[in-house]
RODO-2510 file (C-alpha; in nm, 4 decimals, decimal comma):
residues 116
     n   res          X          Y          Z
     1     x     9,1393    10,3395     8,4278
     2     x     9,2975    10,5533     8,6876
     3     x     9,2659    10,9289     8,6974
     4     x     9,5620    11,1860     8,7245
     5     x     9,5855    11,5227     8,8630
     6     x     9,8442    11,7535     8,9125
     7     x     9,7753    12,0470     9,1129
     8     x     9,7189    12,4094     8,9822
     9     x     9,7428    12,5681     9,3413
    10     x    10,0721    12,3753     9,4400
    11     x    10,4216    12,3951     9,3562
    12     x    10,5124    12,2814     8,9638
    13     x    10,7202    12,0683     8,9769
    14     x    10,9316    11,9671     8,6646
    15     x    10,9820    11,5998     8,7835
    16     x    10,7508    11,3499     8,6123
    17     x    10,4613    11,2701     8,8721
    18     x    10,1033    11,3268     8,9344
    19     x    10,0088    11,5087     9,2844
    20     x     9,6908    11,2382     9,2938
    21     x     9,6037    10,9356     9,1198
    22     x     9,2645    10,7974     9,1603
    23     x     9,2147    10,4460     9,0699
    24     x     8,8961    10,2839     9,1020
    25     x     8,7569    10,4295     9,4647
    26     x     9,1033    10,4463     9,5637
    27     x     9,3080    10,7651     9,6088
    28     x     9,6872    10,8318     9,6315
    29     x     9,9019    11,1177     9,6698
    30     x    10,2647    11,1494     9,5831
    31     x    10,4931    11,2394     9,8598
    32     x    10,3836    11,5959    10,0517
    33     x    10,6359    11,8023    10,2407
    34     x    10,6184    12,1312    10,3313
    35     x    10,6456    12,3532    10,0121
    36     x    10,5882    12,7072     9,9381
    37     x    10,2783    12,6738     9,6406
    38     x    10,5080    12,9359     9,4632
    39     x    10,8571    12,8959     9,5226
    40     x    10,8661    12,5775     9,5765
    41     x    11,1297    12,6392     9,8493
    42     x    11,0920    12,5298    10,2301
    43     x    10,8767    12,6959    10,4681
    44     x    11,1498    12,6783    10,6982
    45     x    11,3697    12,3961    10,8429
    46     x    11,1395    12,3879    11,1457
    47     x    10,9941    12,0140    11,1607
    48     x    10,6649    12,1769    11,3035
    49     x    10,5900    12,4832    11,0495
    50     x    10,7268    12,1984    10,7157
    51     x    10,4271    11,9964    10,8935
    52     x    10,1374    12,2483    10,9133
    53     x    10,2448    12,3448    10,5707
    54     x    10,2488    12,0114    10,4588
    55     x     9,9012    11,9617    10,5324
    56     x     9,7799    12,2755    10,4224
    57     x     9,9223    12,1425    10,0806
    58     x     9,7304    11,7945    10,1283
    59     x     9,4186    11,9990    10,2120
    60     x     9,4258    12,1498     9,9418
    61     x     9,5070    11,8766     9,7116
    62     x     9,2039    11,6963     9,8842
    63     x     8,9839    12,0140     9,8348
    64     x     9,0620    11,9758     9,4861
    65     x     8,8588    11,6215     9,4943
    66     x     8,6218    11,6955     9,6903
    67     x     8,7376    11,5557    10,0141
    68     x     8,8808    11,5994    10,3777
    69     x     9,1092    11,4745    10,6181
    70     x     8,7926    11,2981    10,6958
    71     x     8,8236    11,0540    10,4090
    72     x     9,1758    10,9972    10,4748
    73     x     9,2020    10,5966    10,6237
    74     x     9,5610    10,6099    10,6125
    75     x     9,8543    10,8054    10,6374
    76     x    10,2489    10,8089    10,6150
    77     x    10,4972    11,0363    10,7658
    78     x    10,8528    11,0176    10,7131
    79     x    11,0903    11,2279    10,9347
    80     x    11,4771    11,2534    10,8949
    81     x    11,5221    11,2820    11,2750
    82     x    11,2760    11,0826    11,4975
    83     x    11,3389    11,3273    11,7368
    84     x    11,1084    11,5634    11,5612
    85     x    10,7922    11,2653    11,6442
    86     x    10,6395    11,4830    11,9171
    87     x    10,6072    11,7889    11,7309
    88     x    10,4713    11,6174    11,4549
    89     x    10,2405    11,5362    11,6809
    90     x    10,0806    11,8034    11,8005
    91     x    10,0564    11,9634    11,4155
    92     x     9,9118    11,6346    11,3374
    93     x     9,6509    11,6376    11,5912
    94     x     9,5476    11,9723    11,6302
    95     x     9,5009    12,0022    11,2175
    96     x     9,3348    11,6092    11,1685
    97     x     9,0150    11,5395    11,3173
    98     x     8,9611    11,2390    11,5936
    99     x     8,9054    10,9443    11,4985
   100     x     9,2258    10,9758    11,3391
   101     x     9,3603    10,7864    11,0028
   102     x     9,5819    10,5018    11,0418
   103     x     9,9014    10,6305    11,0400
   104     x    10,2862    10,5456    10,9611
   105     x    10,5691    10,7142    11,0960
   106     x    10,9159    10,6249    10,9937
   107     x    11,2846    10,7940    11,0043
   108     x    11,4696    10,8052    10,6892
   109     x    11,7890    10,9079    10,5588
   110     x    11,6726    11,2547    10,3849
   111     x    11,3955    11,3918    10,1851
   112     x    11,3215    11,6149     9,8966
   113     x    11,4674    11,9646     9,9440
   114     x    11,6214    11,8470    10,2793
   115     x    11,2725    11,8350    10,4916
   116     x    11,2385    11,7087    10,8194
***
């Protein structure tokens, strides 16, 4: 039987998900950008401070179950301009620790809110 959560600490949203589901030893997050916990509203539309953001948000959704961005074994990133890889980059790798997850990256046409 999987197990929902929904966040106390992040943005409420009013759309009809769960911020992790937990199904057998399995975890899964729904889509993380980079979200003021209270407003809801962009950081900024810099690619680099949406990403440090963002994963302050996953943190603290991982907090939440008792994990890390040590237990992560994969991840996904989705950018709206793959020009905005490298600085991903270096958010991504000075915030995750080596060995790193597995990891996705893939340009799309937009994303919630208009994120990078």
């Amino acid at each position: 039987m999987p197990r929902h959560h929904f966040s106390p600490q992040l943005h409420q949203s009013t759309a009809p998900f769960s911020h992790y589901v937990e199904h057998g030893n399995i975890g899964y997050t729904a889509g993380i950008i980079g979200q003021r916990p209270d407003t809801g509203e962009l950081v900024s539309n810099d690619a680099s401070q949406q990403c440090d953001v963002m994963l302050t948000n996953l943190q603290i959704l991982l907090d939440e179950q008792g994990l890390t961005f040590n237990d992560l074994p994969r991840t996904t990133i989705y950018l709206i301009d793959y020009q905005d890889f490298e600085a991903i980059n270096g958010v991504y790798s000075r915030r995750l620790p080596e060995p790193y997850p597995v990891r996705t990256t893939v340009q799309v046409a937009a994303l919630p809110l208009g994120a990078c």
